[in-house]
C-alpha positions as CSV (number, residue, x, y, z in Angstrom):
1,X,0.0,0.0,0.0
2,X,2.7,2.2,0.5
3,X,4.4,2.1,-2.8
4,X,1.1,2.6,-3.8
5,X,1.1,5.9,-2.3
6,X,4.4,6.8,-3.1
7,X,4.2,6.2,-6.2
8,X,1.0,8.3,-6.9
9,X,2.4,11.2,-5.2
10,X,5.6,11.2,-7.2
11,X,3.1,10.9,-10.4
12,X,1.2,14.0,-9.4
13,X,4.8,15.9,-8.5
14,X,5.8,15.0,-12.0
15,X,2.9,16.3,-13.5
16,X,2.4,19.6,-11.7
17,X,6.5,20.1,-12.9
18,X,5.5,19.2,-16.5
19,X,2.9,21.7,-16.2
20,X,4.6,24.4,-14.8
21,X,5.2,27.4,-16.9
22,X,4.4,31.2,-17.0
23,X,0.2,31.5,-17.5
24,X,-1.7,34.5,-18.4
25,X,-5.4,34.1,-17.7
26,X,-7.9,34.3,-18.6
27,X,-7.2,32.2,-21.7
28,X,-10.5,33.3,-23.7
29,X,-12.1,36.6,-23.3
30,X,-14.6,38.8,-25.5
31,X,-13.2,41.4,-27.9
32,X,-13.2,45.2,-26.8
33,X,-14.1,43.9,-23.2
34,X,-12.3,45.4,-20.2
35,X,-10.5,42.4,-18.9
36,X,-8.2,41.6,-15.1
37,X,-5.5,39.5,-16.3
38,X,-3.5,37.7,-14.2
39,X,0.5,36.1,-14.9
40,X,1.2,33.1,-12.8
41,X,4.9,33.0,-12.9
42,X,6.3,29.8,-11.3
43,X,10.6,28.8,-10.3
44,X,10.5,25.5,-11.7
45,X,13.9,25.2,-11.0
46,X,16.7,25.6,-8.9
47,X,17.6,29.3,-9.2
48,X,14.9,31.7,-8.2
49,X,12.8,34.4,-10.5
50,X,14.1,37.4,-10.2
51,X,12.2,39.8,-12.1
52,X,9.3,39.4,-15.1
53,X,9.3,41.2,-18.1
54,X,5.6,41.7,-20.4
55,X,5.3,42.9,-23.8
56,X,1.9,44.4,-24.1
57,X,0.4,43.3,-27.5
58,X,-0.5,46.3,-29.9
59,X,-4.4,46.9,-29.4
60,X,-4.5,46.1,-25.7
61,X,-4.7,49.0,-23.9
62,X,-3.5,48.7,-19.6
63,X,-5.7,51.3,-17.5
64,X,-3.8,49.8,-14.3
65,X,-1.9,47.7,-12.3
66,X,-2.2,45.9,-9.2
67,X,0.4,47.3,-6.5
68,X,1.9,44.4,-4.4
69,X,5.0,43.4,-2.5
70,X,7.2,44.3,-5.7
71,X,8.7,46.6,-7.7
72,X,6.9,47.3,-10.9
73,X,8.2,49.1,-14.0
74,X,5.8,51.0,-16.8
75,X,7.0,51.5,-19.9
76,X,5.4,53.9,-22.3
77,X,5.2,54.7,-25.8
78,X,3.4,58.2,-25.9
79,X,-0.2,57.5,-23.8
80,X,0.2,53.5,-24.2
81,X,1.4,51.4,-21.7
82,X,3.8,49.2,-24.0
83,X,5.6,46.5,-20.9
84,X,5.5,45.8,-17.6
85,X,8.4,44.6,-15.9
86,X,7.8,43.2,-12.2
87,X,10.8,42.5,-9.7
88,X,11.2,40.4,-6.8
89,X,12.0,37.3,-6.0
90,X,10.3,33.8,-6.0
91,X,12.1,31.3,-4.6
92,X,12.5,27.8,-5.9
93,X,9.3,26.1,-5.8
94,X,7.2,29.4,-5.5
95,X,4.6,31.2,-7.2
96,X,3.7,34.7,-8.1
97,X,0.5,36.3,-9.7
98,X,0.8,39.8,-11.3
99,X,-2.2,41.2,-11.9
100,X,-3.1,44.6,-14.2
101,X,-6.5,45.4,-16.2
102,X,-6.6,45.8,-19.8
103,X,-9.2,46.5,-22.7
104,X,-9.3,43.8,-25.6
105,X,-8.7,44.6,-29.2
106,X,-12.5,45.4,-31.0
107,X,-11.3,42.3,-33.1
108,X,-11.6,38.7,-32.6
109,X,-8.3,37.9,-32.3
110,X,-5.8,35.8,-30.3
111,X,-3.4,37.9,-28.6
112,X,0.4,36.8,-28.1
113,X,1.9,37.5,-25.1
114,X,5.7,37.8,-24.7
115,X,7.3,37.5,-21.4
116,X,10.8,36.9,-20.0
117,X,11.2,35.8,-16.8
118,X,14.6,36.3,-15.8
119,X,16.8,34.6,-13.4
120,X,19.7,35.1,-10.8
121,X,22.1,33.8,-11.9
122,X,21.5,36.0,-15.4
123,X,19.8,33.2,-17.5
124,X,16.6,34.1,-18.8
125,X,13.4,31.9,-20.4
126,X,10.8,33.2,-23.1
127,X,7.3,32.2,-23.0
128,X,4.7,33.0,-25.3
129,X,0.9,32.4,-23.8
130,X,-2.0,32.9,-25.7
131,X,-5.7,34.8,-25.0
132,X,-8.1,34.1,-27.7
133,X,-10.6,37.0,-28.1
134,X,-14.5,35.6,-29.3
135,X,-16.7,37.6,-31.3
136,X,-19.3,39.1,-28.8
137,X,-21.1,42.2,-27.2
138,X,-18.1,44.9,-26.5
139,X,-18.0,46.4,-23.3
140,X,-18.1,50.5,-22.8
C-alpha cells in the first residue's frame, strides 16, 4: 500500500512540474471587453525568479496595475502602456500572480503575449501564452 502511495504522489509531482510554466489568464475573453488579467509565474527550477518582463500586444490597452509586494516598472510609448516589468523574488518552488486590467482589441483575435522571466544567476526563459478574443457584445 505504501508504494502505492508513493508512487502516486511522485506521479502528481511529476505532473504539476510538466505543467509548470508562465500563464496568463484568462485564456478566452470577448473582444473590446475590459479584462483583469493575471500572470502566474512559477521557479520551476533551482535558481529563483528574479524579475518578469511583459510585452503588451498592440491593441491592448492597460488602464492599471495591481500594487503588491514588488517593484513594478511602466513602460510607455506616448499615452500607451507598452511592458511591464515586475521585480522580486520567487524562490525555488514558488509562485507569483501579477495582476493589471486591460481592454481587448474590438477584433476577434488571439493575442500573443511575450514574457521573459529572468533569473539570478543572469539566464533568462521566453514564453509565449495565448488569450483568444470571441466575437461578442463589446464592453463601454
Amino acid at each position: 500500500m505504501r508504494t502505492k502511495v508513493l508512487t502516486a504522489g511522485f506521479v502528481i509531482s511529476a505532473v504539476a512540474v510538466l505543467g509548470a510554466h508562465v500563464t496568463i489568464g484568462p485564456t478566452e475573453s470577448r473582444q473590446g471587453a475590459r479584462e483583469r488579467y493575471t500572470v502566474r509565474v512559477p521557479t520551476e527550477g533551482a535558481v529563483a525568479t528574479v524579475a518578469v518582463d511583459l510585452e503588451i500586444p498592440e491593441g491592448v490597452r492597460v488602464t492599471n496595475v495591481l500594487a503588491g509586494g514588488w517593484s513594478t516598472e511602466l513602460r510607455r510609448e506616448e499615452n500607451r502602456i507598452v511592458g511591464l516589468t515586475w521585480t522580486m523574488e520567487i524562490p525555488a518552488a514558488h509562485f507569483a500572480e501579477f495582476v493589471f486590467n486591460a481592454r481587448n482589441p474590438g477584433e476577434a483575435i488571439e493575442i500573443a503575449w511575450k514574457v521573459t522571466q529572468r533569473f539570478a544567476d543572469g539566464t533568462s526563459r521566453e514564453w509565449t501564452p495565448t488569450t483568444s478574443l470571441v466575437a461578442g457584445e463589446q464592453s463601454r
